[in-house]
Each structure stands twice: as structure tokens, then as C-alpha cells.
N, C-alpha and C positions, 0 to 999 in steps of 0.2 A: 736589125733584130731588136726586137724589146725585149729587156727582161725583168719580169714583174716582180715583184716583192715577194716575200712568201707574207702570205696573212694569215690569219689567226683563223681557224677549221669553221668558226660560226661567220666567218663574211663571203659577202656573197662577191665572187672572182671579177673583174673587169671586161671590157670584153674590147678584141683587138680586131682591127680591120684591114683587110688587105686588098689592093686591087689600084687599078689605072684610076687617075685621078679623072672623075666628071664636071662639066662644064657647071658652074658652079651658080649659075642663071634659073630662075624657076619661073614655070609661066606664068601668066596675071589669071588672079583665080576666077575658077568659076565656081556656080552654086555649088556646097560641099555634092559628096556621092554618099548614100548611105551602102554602110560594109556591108557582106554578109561575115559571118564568121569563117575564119579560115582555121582549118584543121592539119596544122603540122604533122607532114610525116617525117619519119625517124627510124634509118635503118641503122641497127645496135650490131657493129661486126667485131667478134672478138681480137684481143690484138694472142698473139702466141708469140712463144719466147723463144727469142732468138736462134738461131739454125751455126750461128757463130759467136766471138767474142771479140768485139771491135771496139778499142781503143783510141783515142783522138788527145794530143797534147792539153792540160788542163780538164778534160771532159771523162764523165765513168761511162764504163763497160754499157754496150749494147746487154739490156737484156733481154728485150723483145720489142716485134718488130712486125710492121705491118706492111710490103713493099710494094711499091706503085699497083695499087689495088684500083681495077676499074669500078668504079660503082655508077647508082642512079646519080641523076644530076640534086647539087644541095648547095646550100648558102653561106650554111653555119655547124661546127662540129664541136665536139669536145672530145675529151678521154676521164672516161671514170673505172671507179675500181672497187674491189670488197672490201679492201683492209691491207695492210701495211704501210710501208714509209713511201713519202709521196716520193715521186722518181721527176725526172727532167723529159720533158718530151719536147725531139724537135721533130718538123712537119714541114711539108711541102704540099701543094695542091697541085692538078692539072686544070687548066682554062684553056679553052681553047687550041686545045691541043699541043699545051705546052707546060713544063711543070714548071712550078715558080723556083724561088731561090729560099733556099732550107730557114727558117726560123725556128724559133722556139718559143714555144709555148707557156703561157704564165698560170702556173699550179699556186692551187689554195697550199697552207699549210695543213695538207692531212692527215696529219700522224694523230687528229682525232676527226671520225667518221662523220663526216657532212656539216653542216650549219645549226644555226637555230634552229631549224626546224629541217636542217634537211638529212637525209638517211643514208647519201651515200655520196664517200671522197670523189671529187673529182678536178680539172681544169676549170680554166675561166671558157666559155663559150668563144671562137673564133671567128668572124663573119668574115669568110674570102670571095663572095661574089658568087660567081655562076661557075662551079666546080662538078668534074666528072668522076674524080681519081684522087687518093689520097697515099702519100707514103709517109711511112712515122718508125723513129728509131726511139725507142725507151731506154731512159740511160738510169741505171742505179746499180749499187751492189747487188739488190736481189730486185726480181719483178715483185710489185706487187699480184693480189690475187685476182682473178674477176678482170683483169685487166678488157677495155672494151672498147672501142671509137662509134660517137652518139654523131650519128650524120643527118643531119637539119633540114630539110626543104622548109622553106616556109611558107610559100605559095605567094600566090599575088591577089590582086584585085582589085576593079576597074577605082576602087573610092582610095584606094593606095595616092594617086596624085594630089586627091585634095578630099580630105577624109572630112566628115562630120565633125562640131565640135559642142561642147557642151557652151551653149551661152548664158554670160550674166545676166538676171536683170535689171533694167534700164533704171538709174539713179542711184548703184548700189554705194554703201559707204567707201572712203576712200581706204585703201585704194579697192577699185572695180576690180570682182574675178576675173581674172585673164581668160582668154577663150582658149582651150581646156579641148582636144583630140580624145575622147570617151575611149573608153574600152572598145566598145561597138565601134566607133571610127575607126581604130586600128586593128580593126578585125579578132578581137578575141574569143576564142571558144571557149567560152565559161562550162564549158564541161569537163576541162583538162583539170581544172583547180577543184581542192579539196576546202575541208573545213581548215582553215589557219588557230582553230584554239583560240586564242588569247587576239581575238577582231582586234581590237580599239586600245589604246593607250585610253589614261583620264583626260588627256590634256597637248597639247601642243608648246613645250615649251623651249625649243630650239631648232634649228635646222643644219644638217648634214649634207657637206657639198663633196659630190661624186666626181668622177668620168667614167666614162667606160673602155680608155686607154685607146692607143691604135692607131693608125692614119684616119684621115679627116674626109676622106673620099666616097662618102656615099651621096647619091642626090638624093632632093627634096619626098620624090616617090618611092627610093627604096627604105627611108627610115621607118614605115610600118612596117615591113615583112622585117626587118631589125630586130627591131621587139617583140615582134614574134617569133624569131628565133630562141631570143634571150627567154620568153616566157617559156617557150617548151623546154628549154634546158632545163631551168632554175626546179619546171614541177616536173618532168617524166624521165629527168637523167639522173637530178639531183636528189629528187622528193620534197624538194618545197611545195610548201602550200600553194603557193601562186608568186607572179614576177616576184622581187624581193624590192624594189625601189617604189618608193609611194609616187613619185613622177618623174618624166625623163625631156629632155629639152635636146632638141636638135641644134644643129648650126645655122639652121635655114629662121629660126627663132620660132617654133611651135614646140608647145605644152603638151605631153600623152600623160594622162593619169595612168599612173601603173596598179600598185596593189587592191584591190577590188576592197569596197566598203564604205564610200562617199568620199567623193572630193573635198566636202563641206568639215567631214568626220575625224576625229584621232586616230587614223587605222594604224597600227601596228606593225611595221615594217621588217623586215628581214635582211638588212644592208649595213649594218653596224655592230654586229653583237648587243654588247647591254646596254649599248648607245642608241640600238630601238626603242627603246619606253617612251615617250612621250616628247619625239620630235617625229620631223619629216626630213626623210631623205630624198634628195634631188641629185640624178645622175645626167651631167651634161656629156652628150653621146659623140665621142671622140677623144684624143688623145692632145693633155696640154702640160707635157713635160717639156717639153722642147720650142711651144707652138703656141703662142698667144692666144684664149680664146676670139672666137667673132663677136664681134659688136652685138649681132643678134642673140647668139648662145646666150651672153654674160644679160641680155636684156631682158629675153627670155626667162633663164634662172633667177634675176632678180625679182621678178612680176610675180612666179607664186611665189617664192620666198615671203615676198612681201604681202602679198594676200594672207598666206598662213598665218605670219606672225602677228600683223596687225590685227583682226580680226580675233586669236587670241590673245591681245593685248600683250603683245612683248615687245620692248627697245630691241632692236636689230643691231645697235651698239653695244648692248648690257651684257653682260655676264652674268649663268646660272651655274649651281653643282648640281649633276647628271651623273649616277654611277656610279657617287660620291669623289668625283671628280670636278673643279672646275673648270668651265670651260665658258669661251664666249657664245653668244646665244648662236651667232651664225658662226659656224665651225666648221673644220674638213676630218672626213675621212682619217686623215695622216695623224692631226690632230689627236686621234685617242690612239690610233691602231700604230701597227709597224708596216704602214704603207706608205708609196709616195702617191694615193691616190689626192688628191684631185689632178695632180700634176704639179713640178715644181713653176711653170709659170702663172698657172691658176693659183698656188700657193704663195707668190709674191703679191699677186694682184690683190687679197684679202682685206688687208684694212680698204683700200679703194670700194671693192664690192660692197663692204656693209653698208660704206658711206651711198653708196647707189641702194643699197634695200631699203636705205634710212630715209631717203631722199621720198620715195614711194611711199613709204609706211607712215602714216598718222593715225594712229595707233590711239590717241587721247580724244578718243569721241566721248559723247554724252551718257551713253549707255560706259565706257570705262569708267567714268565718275563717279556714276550712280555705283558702280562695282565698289570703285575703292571708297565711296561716302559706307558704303555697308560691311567695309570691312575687308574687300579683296578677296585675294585666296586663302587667308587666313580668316576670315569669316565664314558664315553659315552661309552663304552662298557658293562659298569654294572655287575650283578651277573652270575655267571655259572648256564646254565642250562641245559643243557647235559654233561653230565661229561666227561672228558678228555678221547677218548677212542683210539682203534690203529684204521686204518681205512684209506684204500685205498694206503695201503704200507708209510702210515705215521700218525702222530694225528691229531685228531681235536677234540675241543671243541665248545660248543655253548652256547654264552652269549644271555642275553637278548639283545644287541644293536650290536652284530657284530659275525662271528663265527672266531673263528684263526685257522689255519690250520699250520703243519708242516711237513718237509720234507728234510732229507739229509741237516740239518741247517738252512736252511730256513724259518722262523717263519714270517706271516704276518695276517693281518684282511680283513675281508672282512664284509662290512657293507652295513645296508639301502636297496634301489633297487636292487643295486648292486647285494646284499648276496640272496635274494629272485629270481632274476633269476639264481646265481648260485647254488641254493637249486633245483631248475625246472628242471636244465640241468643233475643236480645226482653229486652236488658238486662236489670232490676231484676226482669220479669214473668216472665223464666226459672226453670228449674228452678235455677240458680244462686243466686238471689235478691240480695239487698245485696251489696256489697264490704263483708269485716273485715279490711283489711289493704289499703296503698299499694302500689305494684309494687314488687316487694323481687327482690336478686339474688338468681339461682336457678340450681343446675348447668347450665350448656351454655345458659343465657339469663335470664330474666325468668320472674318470675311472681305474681300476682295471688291473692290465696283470697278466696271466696266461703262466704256462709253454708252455702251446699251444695254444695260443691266448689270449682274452679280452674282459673285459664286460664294455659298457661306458654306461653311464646315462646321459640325455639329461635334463639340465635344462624347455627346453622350451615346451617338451613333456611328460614330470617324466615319461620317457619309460627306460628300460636299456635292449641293444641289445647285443647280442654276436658276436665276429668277430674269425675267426675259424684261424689256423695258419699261414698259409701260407701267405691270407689276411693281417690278422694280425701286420705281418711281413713289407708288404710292407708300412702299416698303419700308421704306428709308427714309418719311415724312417726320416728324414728330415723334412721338413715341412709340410708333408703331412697332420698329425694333423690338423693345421691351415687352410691349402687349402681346406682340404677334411668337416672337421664339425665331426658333430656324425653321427653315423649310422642310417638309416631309417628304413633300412627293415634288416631280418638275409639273408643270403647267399639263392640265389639261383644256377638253371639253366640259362644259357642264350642260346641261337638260335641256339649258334654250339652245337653239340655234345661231349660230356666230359669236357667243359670251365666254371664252375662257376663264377658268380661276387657277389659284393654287392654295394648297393645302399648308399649314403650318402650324406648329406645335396646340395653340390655342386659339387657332381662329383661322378664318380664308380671306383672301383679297379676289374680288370677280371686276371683271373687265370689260366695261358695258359702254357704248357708245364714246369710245375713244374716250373714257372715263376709268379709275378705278376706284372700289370701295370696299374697305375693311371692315369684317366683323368680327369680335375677338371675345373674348375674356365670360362674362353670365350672359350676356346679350346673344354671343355664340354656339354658347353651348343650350340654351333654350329653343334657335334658329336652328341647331341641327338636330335636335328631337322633336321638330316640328316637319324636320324633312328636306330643310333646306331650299334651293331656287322651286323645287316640287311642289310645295305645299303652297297654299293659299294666299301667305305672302310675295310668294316669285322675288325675284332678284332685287336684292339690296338697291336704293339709287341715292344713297350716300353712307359715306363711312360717320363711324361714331364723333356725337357732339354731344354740347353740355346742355340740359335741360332744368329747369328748376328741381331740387332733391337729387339728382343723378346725370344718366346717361342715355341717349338713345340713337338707335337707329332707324330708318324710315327704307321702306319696299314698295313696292310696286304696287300692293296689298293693303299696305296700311304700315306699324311702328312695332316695333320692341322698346319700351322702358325701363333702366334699371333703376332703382331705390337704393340711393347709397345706405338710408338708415336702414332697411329693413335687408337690404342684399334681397330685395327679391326682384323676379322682374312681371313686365305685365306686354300681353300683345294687345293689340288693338287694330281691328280691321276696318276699310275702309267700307 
């Protein structure tokens, strides 16, 4: 029999397994199966208070009681309740037409009402296999209220033996995202879960090592109907939002994403109390109080450890304060709470693990640098919060105050305005491609260059426009900056056929025969009271030079000259 710790009302229960040990062999894979979604049922049968009062040496009074009750066949149960002091519950199932041998059940500490987010006391979830019948003695000085046994099916499905996974892609930084069993792979019905409130942490800055307690006997095809048990407990028994663990690792060494919200993302977890904000919890799915984990598990768990952290740039050996406690970055369960979760053997093995997440983790890429060249998390750039990934034939990450992108050496930021239209345009995957240049001051604001073009920001408008390459090019020549201003509008058509321009503060730049050509300043504003490519002149076919007395420009048409002395200007037609 196990007996669980009491936890603290906001963590989310363990979960215990019972049943004949399975041959521990999995077969050689085939192409994944895509899920469909599996929809747990859950028959809720109240418990009622005992008909007697039964006494056991060391153990309290029976005070309700559910006896050998035949029910539909199920996987996974609990016992939840309205309100009062959590009670002891011991349990038996029937399999096969035989009942098991009595255990006991491992109760949250619920002398307050459900978790972080959840609404109502209850048990850890119990996964006993293929059960018909249940009998349950509640032992306390009083029954609680509401008293109720949550009976699980969780169904199955043909992608159960070898599920879909979410894959990297190909040359990601080290370490590579591990191949990652989606929510859809293990069949989740995203219609069971609610809004969670508070998605996202800022950041990722340690990780949280779980189990889910119990014998070690499940196979490789029953760990998806697993977690779906666990999922329908945690949101239709408990009223969690959704599972409560951000991922969960088998013995078999496969990754399921748990809590919905990117795997990429800081989502906001439900498995530590205030030791949710800004890690990941990983619950390795078995019991390692007694029971060395597997090679796989412990490889497994260290692979997204290690992706998490590295990615946002955390020593796996370091130490942070979370809670306003410190703690090391990779930490257990037991560690803040008054549990023996992860297990006392998992809990020996600890310095070993980080040394294995350290091992993986190389953490001091070029994009970190570029981070701490600008200051870190203590800079205008701030915490990571998409984690370093490969993407668009180079990295990028995404802080709170800027994203850095890389490429062939090139490390830069892009921030503010700036970063939000190049988030619009499909960042790195745009026509822009890479940032070669930090945000640098720029006439009348900010601006940004791009492998193929630039994004400037207008002080006087808080607009940030893009200028495509070739533009671009001609944009950032000489003085043009200064002549021309920011940009007004993006790239159009203009009157001829195939000639784009763009518009800006005091002049336009037109784009004519894989050519471009600026007009700016009196020379411009004469050439658009004339009407522009319209009128008589047609399209500019060079930008402004120097002429005897002044400046001009030449068209298609004929010339605009300016007169420095006189400031005026003169057309001339061909």
C-alpha cells in the first residue's frame, strides 16, 4: 500500500497505479496514427455514510462507505467532496472477476477547497486497469459533505500504440526539441478544458520534477488513455482548468505535452502551488520511492528539461529565488512542498540528473550573448519568452522587450514598433528576411535594416512602415535619409505599368527598370504640382545631382532645376 503525503490544497494529487505487471517490450514503430479526440466518461456515484461504525487497530471509524458496488467498466477513479476535513480512504477494485487487496488512497491536504485553480477537494486520481466494481471505506471522525467516487473510462484509440508527435525542425539549436506526443496524439478533447486565466508565466526560469506515484506497470499503449484519465480528473472532478503538469514522460521514454498553450510558450502550470510562475513542471509517470527510475524515463525527462532551459538561457546547475525562496533551477516537487514527490529514489539521483540536463543543455549560443551584450534580463530587453528556436533557416528568440534573430553570424534585436510590424509582415519568413543592423537612430525616428529592406518608425506618427529592397537601397544611399524623412505610406503602384514608388515625408523614391530614383525636397514638391509620373514629364530616370548653381533632376520628359541662389526651380522639356 502507498501512502501519500498530505499536500498542500493548491497541488495537484499523484496518481497511483495498480494492476499485473506488462511485458515491458514495445513493438518497432510504425508511421505515427493520427488521434481522434477521446471523450472520457465519468460516472459520479455518491459515497453514503456508513450503515455501521467500524473500527480497525491504529485506523478512524468507518464513516461512509461504498460496498462492492458493480459498475460500468473504468480505468481511473477518485473520491471528491464539498467541504470539510479530508478523510482517509481505503479502496479495492474488481478485475476480472476478482477483487484486489484493500489500499489506500492518497488524499490532497483539503482542509482548503481544491488547488489553484481548482474548486473542489478531492483524491489523487487512481489508474487500476480494466475495472468493473468498486468498494470504499471512508475513515474519519465525521464524513465530509458531497462525499462522491469519480469513475473514469477513458477510452482507447487505434493512434494509443504509437501516437503522433509534434517534430522539430531540422538543424534546431542545441539541444534539438525532443519529439514531443501533442495533445491530439494523445487524444485530447479540447472541449473539456476551460479558460486557465493567467495562460503564460513571463518566463521560464526553472523546472519542477514530478511522478505520478504507483507501480510501474502500465505499457507503452496504455500511457495515452493515462492522461486522459488524469486530464478528466484534474478539469471535471476537480475543476481545473486543464491537466495541471506542462509535460509528462513515460517509462517507455516518450514526451506528452500536458497543459495546452505551446510547447514553445511559458504556460502557466497547476502542479506546484506558487512554484507555478515561471517554470515547467515535468511529471515522470510511475512511482520512484522505492524504484530506481528507467534509463528511458530519466532521458526522457532530461531532453525537455533541457530544451526548456536552454532555449531560455538557464544553467541547469544554477540556482534562482522563486517564491521568494531559493532554490536550484532544476528542483523537485518535495523540494518546496511537504511531499515525497518525486520519490526518495528520484530524489537521491538529483545532483546526477542536472549533471545529465547539463550535459544536453548549451545554453551559451550567439543569440545568449547578443542577450547579455544588451544587458540580459536586467536590460530593456528583458526575460525570454519564446524560447530560442531554429526558424526561417536561422534562430530567433522572443523577449519580452525585443525578439533577436540569427543568421550566418549575424545576431541583432529588433524592438518596440519596429518588432510589431515585423511580427505582421511574418518576421524572419518575410520578404525582409534577417535583421543586419540593431535599431539605430534615424531622421524623424528609428529604424531597423533588413537583409531586404527596412522598417523605420516615425517619431511624429508612432507608425513603423516598411521599405521593400530595392527602395530600400536607394533610401539609405547618401543623404537621402535626411532629404527624404520617414516613410508615409508602404509601396505602391504608380500610373505606369510595372513602376512601383513610395511616399515619404518630403519626396518619393520610384522604381523603374530594376533601378531606383529619388525626388525630394523643391525639385519634389514642383514635380508633384506638376502631377507627378502623369504629367508631361513621366517617371523620373535619375535621382538628384549637382548641376552648375544647384540641383536637378532628369525624366523621361525632360529636367527640373533648382537654383541654390534664387531657391527657385525651372522645368524644361524635351
Amino acid at each position: 500500500m502507498i501512502v501519500a503525503a498530505l499536500l498542500g490544497a493548491a497541488l495537484v494529487a499523484g496518481l497511483v497505479f495498480a494492476g499485473t505487471p506488462l511485458p515491458a517490450d514495445v513493438a518497432a514503430a510504425a508511421p505515427p496514427t493520427r488521434a481522434k479526440p477521446v471523450k472520457p466518461r465519468i460516472d459520479s456515484i455518491a459515497i453514503p455514510a456508513a450503515g455501521r461504525t467500524e473500527r480497525q487497530a491504529g485506523k478512524r471509524p468507518v464513516v461512509a462507505e461504498l460496498r462492492q458496488r458493480a459498475t460500468e467498466r473504468f480505468s481511473t477513479f477518485g473520491v471528491t467532496w464539498d467541504a470539510g476535513p479530508a478523510p482517509a480512504v481505503d479502496y479495492r477494485v474488481r478485475r476480472d472477476g476478482k477483487w484486489t487487496d484493500w489500499a489506500e488512497l492518497p488524499i490532497d491536504d483539503a482542509t482548503v477547497a481544491g488547488g489553484e485553480e481548482g474548486t473542489r477537494p478531492g483524491s489523487a486520481p487512481v489508474y487500476v486497469g480494466s475495472a468493473d466494481g468498486v468498494d470504499l471505506r471512508v475513515r474519519g471522525e465525521r464524513a465530509p459533505s458531497g462525499l462522491r467516487a469519480d469513475l473514469i473510462d477513458a477510452g482507447t484509440t487505434a493512434a494509443d500504440a504509437n501516437p503522433e508527435t509534434l517534430q522539430a525542425p531540422s538543424g534546431a539549436p542545441v539541444p534539438t526539441r525532443p519529439a514531443i506526443v501533442s495533445r491530439a496524439g494523445w487524444g485530447a478533447d479540447e472541449s473539456l478544458r476551460t479558460d486557465c486565466g493567467k495562460r503564460y508565466g513571463t518566463t521560464v526560469r526553472g523546472a519542477v520534477v514530478h511522478h505520478t506515484e504507483g507501480s510501474n506497470s502500465y505499457s507503452s499503449a496504455e500511457a495515452p488513455g493515462v492522461i486522459r484519465g488524469i486530464y478528466a480528473y484534474h478539469v471535471q472532478s476537480r475543476g481545473y482548468c486543464d491537466i495541471a503538469y506542462n509535460f509528462l514522460t513515460d517509462r517507455y521514454g516518450k514526451i506528452y505535452e500536458g497543459r495546452a498553450g505551446g510547447v514553445e510558450l511559458p504556460v502557466h502550470g497547476g502542479h506546484a502551488r506558487e512554484w507555478n510562475t515561471d517554470t515547467v513542471g515535468v511529471a515522470m509517470m510511475g512511482s520512484y520511492v522505492s524504484t530506481n527510475p528507467p534509463t528511458a524515463a530519466l532521458d526522457a525527462t532530461a531532453r525537455i528539461i533541457a530544451w526548456k532551459l536552454a532555449g531560455n538561457y538557464r544553467n541547469p546547475k544554477g540556482t534562482v529565488t522563486l517564491a521568494g525562496k531559493q532554490v536550484n533551477v532544476i528542483f523537485t516537487h518535495g523540494d518546496v512542498v511537504a511531499t515525497d514527490c518525486p520519490g526518495a529514489k528520484m530524489q537521491a539521483q538529483m545532483p546526477a540528473f542536472r549533471d545529465r540536463v547539463a550535459a544536453l543543455a548549451d545554453y551559451r549560443t550567439g543569440s545568449y550573448e547578443k542577450w547579455r551584450s544588451l544587458g540580459g534580463e536586467s536590460g530593456w530587453v528583458g526575460s525570454p519568452f519564446r524560447l530560442e528556436r531554429r526558424a526561417y533557416g536561422g534562430a530567433e528568440t522572443q523577449f519580452a522587450g525585443a525578439d533577436i534573430l540569427g543568421k550566418d553570424g549575424r545576431i541583432h534585436a529588433v524592438r518596440g514598433s519596429i518588432r510589431t510590424r515585423y511580427r505582421q509582415l511574418g518576421s524572419g519568413a518575410s520578404f525582409l528576411g534577417f535583421p543586419i543592423t540593431d535599431e539605430i537612430d534615424w531622421p524623424g525616428g528609428k529604424g531597423s535594416r533588413f537583409a531586404s529592406g527596412g522598417i523605420y518608425w516615425s517619431a511624429t506618427t508612432n507608425r513603423a512602415i516598411e521599405v521593400r529592397s530595392g527602395i530600400n537601397g536607394v533610401y539609405v544611399s547618401g543623404d537621402h535619409p535626411s532629404q527624404l524623412r520617414q516613410p508615409t505610406a508602404t509601396e505602391r503602384a504608380s500610373a505606369v505599368a510595372g513602376v512601383p514608388y513610395q511616399q515619404f515625408e518630403k519626396g518619393r523614391i520610384y522604381w523603374s527598370n530594376k533601378r531606383g530614383y529619388a525626388v525630394y525636397g523643391s525639385i519634389y514638391r514642383a514635380y508633384a504640382d506638376l502631377g507627378h509620373e502623369r504629367s508631361r514629364l513621366g517617371l523620373p530616370t535619375s535621382s538628384e545631382f549637382d548641376v552648375s548653381g544647384g540641383r536637378a533632376n532628369n525624366f523621361v520628359g525632360g529636367r527640373i532645376t533648382w537654383n541654390r541662389s534664387t531657391d527657385r526651380v525651372t522645368v524644361t522639356y524635351n
